[in-house]
N, C-alpha and C positions, 0 to 999 in steps of 0.2 A: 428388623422388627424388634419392641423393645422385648425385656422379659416379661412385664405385664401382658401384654399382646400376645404373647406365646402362650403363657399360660391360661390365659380365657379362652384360647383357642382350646388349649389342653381339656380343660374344663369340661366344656360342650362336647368335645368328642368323644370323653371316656362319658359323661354324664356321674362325674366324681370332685370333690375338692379333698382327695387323701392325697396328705404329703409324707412322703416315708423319708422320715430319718432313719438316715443310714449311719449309728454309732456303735464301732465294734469295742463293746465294754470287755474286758481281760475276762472274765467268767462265761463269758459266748465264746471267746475264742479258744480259750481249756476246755469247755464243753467240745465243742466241733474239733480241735486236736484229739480227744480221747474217742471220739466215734470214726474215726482213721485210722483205713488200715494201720498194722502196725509198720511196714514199710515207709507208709506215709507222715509220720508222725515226728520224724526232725523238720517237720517243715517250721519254718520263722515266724512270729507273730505278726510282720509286714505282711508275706503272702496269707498269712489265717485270715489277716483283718480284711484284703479285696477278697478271699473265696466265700469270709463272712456275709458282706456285705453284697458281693455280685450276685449272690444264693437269694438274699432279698430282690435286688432288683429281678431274677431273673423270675419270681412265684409274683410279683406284683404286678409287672409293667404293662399289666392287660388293664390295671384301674387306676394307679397311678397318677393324679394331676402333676405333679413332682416330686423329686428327690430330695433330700437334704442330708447330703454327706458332713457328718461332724467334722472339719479339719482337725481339730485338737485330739481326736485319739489317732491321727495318722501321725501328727507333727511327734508327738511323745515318742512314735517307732524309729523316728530319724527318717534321714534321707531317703530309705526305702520305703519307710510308711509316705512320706511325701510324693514321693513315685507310683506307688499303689493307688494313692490318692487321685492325681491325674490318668492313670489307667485304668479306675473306677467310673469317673468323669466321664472319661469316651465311651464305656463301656456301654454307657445308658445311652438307650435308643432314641434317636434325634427324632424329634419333636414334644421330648417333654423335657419340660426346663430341670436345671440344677440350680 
């Protein structure tokens, strides 16, 4: 099934055409670092930017027609933001496109 087809399907079923970009900007992710425990607070800005991002997917994916994960602020974290990236990817619930 192409992407189009997926998403008109998507469409119809939430009765939505919201596409959520998903771009974790460095002042969301300092933001959501300093509202962490403080135990939690060495975490890296690879894992800040999927817990940023998966946090959206996870308050949306009830009206969601799709996703749109920015690649470029994962690629600037390096190989782990590129990894995060594709962990984000699967994270989202199959049937609604990326």
């Amino acid at each position: 099934m192409s992407f189009f087809s997926v998403l008109e399907k998507r469409v119809k079923k939430v009765d939505s055409i919201l596409c959520v970009g998903l771009d974790p900007h460095a002042a969301d992710l300092e933001n959501l670092k300093v509202s962490l425990p403080q135990q939690d607070q060495d975490i890296d800005d690879a894992d800040l930017a999927f817990q940023f991002c998966n946090n959206l997917v996870q308050l949306t994916h009830h009206v969601a027609a799709a996703y749109k994960p920015n690649a470029a602020f994962f690629e600037a974290l390096g190989p782990k933001g590129i990894t995060n990236l594709y962990k984000l990817i699967k994270s989202i619930p199959d049937g609604i496109p990326v």
